[in-house]
Every structure is written in C-alpha cells, then in structure tokens.
C-alpha positions as CSV (number, residue, x, y, z in Angstrom):
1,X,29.3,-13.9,15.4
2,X,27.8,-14.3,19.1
3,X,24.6,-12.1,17.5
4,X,24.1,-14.8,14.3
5,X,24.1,-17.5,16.7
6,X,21.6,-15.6,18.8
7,X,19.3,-14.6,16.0
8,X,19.3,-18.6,15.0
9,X,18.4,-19.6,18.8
10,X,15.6,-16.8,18.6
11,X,14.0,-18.2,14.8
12,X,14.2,-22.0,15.9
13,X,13.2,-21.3,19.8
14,X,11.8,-18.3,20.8
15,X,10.5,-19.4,24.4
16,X,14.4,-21.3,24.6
17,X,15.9,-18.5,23.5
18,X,14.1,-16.2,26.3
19,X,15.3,-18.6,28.5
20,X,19.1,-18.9,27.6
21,X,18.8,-14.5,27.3
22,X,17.8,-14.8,30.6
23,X,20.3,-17.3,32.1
24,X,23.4,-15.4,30.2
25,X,21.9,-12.1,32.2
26,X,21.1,-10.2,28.3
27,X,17.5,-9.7,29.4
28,X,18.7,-8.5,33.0
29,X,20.7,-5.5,31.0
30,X,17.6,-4.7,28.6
31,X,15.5,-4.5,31.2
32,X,14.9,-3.1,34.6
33,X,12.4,-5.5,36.6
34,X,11.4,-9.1,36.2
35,X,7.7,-8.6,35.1
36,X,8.0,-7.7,31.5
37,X,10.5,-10.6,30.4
38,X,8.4,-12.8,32.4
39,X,5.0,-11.8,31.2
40,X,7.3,-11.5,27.4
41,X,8.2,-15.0,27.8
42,X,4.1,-16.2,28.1
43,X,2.5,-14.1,25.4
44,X,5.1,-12.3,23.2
45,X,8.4,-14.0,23.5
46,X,9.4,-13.1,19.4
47,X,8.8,-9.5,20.6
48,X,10.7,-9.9,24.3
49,X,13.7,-11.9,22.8
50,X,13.8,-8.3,19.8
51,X,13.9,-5.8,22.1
52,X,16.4,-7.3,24.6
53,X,18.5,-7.6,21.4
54,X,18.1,-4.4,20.4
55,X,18.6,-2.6,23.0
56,X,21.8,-4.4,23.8
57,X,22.8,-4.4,20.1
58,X,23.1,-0.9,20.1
59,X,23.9,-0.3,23.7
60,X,21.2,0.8,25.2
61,X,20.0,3.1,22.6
62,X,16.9,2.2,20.9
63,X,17.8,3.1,17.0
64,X,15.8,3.0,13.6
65,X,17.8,-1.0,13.3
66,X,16.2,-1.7,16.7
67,X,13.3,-0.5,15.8
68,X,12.6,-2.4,12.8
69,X,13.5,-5.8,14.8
70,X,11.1,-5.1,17.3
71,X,8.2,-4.4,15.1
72,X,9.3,-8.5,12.8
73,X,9.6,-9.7,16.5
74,X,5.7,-8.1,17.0
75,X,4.2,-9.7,13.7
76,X,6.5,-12.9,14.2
77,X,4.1,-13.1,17.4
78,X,1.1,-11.8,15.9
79,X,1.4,-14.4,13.0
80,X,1.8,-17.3,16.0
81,X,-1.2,-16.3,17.5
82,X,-3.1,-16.0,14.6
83,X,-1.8,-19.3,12.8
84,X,-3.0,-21.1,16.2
85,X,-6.8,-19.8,16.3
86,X,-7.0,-20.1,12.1
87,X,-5.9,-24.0,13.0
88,X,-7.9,-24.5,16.3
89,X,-11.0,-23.1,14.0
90,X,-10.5,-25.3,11.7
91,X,-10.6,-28.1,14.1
92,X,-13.7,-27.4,15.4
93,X,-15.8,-26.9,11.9
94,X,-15.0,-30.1,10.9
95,X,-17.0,-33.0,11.7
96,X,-15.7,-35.7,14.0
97,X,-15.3,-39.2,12.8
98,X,-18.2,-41.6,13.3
99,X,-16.3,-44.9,14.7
C-alpha cells in the first residue's frame, strides 16, 4: 500500500516526492553519498525518485522490475525536458503583439 501511495506522490510531484524520499531517509538507503540525489533532484528527479524505489523495492538488488522503472523514470525526464524546449521554441517563433 505504502509503495501505491509512493508511486502517486512520484507521478503528481516528482521534485516533492524527492523531497519527502529524502526526509523519510528512502534515498539515504538507495544511495551512498549526497551528490547523486542532490544533483537527481535538479536535472532528473523522475529517474532519482525510480531508482531509489527500485532498489529499495527489491532490497537492494537491482532486478529486470527495477530495471524497467528506471529506464519510464529516464524518458518520464527526457519527455520533461523535451516538452519544455518544443514550448519555449515555440514562444520565441511567434511574433509578439504590437500594443
């Protein structure tokens, strides 16, 4: 049940979710230092919140299931990214509005 609630936080909130993985010590146990949730939580935090759930899923074990998470959590990231240049190229091709 705790891991449905999880995966909701992650799909709404990814950065939030990061955050409350954090506080609750779940990225502490996925990970050995600080620097790759931190640097997770700026550029990739689909793919940072995956793997901390997949490697505590399956207790420290990195399976096929895991696997598969982490490479949604890359193109959930990927897809960000991209949806945020396609939109901030669009913003510059059009023409401003003569006031």
């Amino acid at each position: 049940m705790g891991c449905c609630l999880l995966a909701a936080l992650v799909m709404a909130m990814p950065r939030l979710a990061v955050v409350v993985l954090w506080m609750t010590g779940y990225l502490g146990s996925a990970y050995q230092t600080f620097l790759w949730p931190l640097l997770g939580f700026i550029f990739m935090p689909w793919t940072t919140a995956a793997y901390a759930i997949a490697i505590n899923e399956w207790h420290g074990q990195l399976t096929l299931g895991g696997i598969v998470i982490i490479v949604i959590g890359v193109f959930l990231d990927m897809g960000s990214h991209g949806g945020a240049e396609r939109a901030r190229r669009q913003r510059r091709t059009q023409p401003d509005e003569v006031k």
